[in-house]
C-alpha positions in Angstrom: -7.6 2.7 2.8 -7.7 -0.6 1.6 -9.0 0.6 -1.9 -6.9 3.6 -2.2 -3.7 1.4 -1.8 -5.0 -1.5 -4.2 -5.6 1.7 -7.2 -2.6 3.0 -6.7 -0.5 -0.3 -6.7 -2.6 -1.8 -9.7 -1.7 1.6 -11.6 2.0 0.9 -10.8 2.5 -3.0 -12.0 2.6 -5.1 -15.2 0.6 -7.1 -13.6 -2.6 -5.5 -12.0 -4.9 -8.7 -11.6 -2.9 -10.0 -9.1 -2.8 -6.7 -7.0 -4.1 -8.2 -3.5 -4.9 -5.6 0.0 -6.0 -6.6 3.3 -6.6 -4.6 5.4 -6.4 -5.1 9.6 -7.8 -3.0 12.0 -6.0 -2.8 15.4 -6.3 -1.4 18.6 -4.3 1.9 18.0 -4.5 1.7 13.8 -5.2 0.4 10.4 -2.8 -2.1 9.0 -3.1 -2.2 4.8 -1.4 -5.6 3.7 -0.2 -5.1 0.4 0.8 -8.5 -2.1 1.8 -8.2 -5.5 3.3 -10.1 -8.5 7.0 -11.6 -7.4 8.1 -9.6 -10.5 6.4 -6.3 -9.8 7.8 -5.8 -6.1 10.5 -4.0 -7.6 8.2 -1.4 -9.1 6.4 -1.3 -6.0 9.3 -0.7 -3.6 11.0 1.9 -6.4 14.9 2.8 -6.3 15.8 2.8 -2.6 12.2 2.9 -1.3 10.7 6.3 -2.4 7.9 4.4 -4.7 6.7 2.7 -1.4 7.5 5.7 1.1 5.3 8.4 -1.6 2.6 5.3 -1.2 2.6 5.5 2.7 2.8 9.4 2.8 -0.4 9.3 0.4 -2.2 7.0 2.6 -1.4 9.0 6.3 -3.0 12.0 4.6 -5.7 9.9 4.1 -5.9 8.4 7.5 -4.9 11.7 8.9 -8.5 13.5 7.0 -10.5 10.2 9.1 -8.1 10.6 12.3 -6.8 7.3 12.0 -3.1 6.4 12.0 -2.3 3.8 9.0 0.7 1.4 8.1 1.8 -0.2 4.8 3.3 -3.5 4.7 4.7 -5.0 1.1 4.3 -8.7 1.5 6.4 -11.0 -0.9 
């Protein structure tokens, strides 16, 4: 999950080399951490969130195929 998330978001920025995901496993699922560039959140959270919705529907299919149950968070 943790890859997936880091291709898609180094695809998506000026600034790839400082595309940064952790990843957190819990209890009832995966937690992907997600830190970019101060200037690329923009492109990362898109005009009212669809960018970073279309990310998190990508990566619940994913979890979905390994019956897991996955959340996105954008840190600044």
């Amino acid at each position: 999950m943790q890859q997936l998330v880091s291709f898609i978001a180094a695809k998506l920025v000026d600034a790839p080399e400082q595309v940064e995901a952790s990843q957190r496993e819990e209890v009832d699922a995966v937690t992907v951490e997600l830190k970019v560039a101060k200037e690329d959140l923009g492109k990362i959270i898109g005009k009212q969130g669809r960018t970073a919705r279309s990310i998190r529907t990508v990566l619940a299919a994913a979890a979905e195929k390994r019956q897991k149950r996955c959340r996105l968070e954008i840190l600044e």
